[in-house]
C-alpha positions as CSV (number, residue, x, y, z in Angstrom):
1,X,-138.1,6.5,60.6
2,X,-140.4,7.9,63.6
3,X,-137.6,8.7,65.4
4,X,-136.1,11.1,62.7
5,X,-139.6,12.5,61.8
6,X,-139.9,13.8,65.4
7,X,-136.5,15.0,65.5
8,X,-137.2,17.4,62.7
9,X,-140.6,18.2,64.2
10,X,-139.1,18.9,67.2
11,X,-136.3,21.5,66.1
12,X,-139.4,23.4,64.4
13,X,-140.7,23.4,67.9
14,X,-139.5,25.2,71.8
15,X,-138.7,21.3,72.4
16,X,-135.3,21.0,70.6
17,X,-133.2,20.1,73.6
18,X,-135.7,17.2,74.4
19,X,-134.4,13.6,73.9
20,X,-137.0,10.7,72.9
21,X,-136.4,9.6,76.0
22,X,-138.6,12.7,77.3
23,X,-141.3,13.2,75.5
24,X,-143.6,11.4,78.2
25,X,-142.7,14.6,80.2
26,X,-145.8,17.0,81.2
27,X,-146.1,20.7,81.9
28,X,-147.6,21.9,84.4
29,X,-149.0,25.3,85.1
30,X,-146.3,27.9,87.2
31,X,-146.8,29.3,90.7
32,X,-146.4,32.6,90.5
33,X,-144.4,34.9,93.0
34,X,-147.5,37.4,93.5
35,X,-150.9,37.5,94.1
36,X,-153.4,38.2,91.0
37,X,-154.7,41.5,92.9
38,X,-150.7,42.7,92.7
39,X,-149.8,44.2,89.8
40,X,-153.3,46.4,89.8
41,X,-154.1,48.9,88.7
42,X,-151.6,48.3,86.0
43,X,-153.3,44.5,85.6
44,X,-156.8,43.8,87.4
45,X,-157.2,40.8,89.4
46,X,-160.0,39.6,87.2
47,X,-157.2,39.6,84.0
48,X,-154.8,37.9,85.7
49,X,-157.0,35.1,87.2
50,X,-158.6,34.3,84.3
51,X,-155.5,34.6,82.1
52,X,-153.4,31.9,84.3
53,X,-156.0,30.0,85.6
54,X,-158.0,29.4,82.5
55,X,-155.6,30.3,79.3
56,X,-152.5,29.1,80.4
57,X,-154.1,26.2,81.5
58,X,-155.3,25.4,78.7
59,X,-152.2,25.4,76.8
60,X,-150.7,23.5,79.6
61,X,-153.4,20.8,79.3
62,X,-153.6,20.1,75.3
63,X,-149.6,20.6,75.3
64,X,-150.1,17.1,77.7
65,X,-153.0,15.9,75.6
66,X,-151.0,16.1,72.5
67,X,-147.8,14.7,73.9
68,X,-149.8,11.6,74.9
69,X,-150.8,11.7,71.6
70,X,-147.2,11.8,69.7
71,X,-146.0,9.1,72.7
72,X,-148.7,6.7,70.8
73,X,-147.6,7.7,67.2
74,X,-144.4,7.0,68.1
75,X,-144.9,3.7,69.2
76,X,-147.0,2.8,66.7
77,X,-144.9,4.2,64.3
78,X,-147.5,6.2,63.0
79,X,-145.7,9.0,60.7
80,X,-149.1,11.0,59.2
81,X,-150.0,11.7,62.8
82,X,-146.7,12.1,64.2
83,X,-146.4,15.1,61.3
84,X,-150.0,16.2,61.9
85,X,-149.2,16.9,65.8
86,X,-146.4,19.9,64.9
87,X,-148.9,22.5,65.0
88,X,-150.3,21.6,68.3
89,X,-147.1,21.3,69.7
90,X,-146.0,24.6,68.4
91,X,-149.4,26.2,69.3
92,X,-149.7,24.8,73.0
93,X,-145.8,24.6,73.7
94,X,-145.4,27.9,72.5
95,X,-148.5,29.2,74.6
96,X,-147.0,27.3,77.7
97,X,-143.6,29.2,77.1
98,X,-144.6,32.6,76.6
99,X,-146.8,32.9,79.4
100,X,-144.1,31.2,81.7
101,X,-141.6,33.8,80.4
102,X,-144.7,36.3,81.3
103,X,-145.8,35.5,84.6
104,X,-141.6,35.9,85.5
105,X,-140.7,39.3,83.9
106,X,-143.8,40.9,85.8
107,X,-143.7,42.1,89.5
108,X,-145.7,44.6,92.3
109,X,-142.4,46.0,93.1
110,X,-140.3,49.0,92.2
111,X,-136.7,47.3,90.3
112,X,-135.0,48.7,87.5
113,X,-132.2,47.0,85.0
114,X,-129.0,45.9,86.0
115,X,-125.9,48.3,85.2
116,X,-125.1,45.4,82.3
117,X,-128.2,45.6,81.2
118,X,-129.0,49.1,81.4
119,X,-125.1,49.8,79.0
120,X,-127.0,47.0,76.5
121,X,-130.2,48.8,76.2
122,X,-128.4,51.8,75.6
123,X,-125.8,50.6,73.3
124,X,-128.6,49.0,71.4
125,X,-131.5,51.4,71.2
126,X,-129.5,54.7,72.3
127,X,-132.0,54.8,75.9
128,X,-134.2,52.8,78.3
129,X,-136.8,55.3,77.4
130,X,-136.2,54.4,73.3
131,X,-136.1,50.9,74.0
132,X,-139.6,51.0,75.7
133,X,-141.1,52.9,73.0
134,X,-139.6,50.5,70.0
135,X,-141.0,47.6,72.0
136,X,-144.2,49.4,72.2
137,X,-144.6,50.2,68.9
138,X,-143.7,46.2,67.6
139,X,-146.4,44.9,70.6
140,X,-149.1,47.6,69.5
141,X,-148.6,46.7,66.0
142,X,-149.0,42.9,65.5
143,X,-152.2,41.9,63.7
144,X,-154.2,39.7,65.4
145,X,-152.9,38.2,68.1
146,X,-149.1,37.7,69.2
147,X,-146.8,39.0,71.2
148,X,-143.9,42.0,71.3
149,X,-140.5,40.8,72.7
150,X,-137.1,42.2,74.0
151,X,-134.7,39.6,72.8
152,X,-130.7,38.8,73.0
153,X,-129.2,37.5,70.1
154,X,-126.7,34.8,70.6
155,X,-124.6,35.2,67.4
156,X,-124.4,38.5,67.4
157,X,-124.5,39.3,70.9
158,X,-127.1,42.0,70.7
159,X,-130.5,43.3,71.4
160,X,-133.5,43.5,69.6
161,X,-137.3,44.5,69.4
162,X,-139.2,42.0,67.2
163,X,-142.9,40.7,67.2
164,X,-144.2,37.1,67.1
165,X,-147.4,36.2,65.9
166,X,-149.9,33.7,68.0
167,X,-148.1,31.6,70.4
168,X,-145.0,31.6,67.8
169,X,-141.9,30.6,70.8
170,X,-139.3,33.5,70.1
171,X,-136.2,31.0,70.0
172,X,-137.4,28.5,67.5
173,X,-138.9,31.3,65.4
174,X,-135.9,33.9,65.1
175,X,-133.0,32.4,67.4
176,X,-133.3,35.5,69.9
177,X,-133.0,34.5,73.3
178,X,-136.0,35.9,75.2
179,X,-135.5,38.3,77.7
180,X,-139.0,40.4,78.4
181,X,-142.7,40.1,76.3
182,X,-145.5,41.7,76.0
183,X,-148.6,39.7,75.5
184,X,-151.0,41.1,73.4
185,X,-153.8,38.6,72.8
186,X,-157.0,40.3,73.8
187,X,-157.3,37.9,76.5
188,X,-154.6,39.7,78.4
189,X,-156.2,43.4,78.4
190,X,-159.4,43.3,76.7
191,X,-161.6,43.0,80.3
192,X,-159.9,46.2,81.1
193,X,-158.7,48.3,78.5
194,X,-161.2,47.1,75.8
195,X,-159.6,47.7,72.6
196,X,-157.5,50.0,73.2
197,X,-154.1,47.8,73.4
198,X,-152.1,51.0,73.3
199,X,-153.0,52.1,76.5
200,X,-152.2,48.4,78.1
201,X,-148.9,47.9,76.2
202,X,-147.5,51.4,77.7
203,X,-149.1,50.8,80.9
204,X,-147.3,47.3,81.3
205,X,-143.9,49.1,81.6
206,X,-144.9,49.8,85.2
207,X,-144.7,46.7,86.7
208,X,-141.8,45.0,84.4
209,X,-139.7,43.0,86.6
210,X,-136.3,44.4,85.9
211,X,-134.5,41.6,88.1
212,X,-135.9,38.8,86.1
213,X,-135.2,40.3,82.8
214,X,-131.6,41.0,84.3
215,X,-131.3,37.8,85.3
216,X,-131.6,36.5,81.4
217,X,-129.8,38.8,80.1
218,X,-126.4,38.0,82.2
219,X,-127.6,34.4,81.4
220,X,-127.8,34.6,77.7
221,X,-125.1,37.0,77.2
222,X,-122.6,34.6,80.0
């Protein structure tokens, strides 16, 4: 009965592909490919030291916490706390995810799309220039706190612009394959833009790493 009740948890969750056999495995927090003082002035140091050193570490850590915690259930066969322990997987996992995504679809340098991915952009939003300003509009827009996202969809074999609120994983939420998001909790701005998340979300184009959102489109679309 455990079993199954994880299962379903699990498919509600960015852990579908994981077996029983793996839920004892940990996160742990990225390295990323640049310093924190790279991507100013677009993103100050302070931001980005704070936001992977101290948020995504935190999601990495009670991701782990509650893992250990659904490893016990399980054994125990424990079903009210196995159910309890979605949210926190959803919340932490998702947090863990995103910001992974993040960290690897942001660069110092100059790139630009791919000629696949450049046709895709245009076949789906008419230009890179529309694109940037739909995905602006969905990022500036979410309520709270979320994120905007560029994402491929696998059935339909097309792009779209949609928004995800919290730490809401894009796959598990709408079945787009993430290619490029925007994160706009106010952890990720507010020490330098202040409230003004416009100005940040339109800024952030500048340092998008085209070759790592290239890479997942030719991925997802292979």
């Amino acid at each position: 009965m455990s079993a199954k009740i994880v299962q379903n948890i699990l498919k509600s969750v960015p852990f579908s592909r994981l077996c029983m056999s793996q839920i004892r495995t940990k996160a742990t927090l990225p390295t990323l490919a640049f310093e924190y003082k790279d991507l100013e002035p677009i993103i100050s140091r302070d931001i980005m030291e704070i936001h992977h050193q101290k948020h995504h570490n935190t999601y990495v850590v009670n991701y782990n916490n509650t893992l250990d915690k659904l490893q016990t259930a399980v054994t125990k066969d424990d079903t009210a706390t196995i159910i309890s322990l979605a949210p926190a997987l959803r919340f932490n996992g998702g947090g863990h995810i995103n910001h992974s995504i993040f960290w690897d679809v942001l660069t110092p340098h100059s790139t630009k799309p791919s000629d696949n991915l450049n046709k895709a952009l245009i076949e789906n939003f008419g230009s890179c220039d529309e694109f940037k300003k739909q995905l602006a509009t969905a990022s500036i827009a979410v309520q709270g706190s979320g994120w905007g996202w560029l994402g491929f969809n696998p059935q339909t074999k097309k792009l779209s612009v949609v928004s995800c609120a919290n730490q809401d994983p894009l796959f598990p939420t709408t079945g787009l394959i993430p290619l490029f998001g925007i994160d706009v909790w106010e952890h990720a701005y507010y020490l330098q833009y202040k409230n003004v998340r416009a100005d940040y979300v339109n800024a952030i184009f500048e340092v998008i790493n085209w070759d790592a959102v290239s890479k997942r489109f030719a991925e997802a679309s292979a």
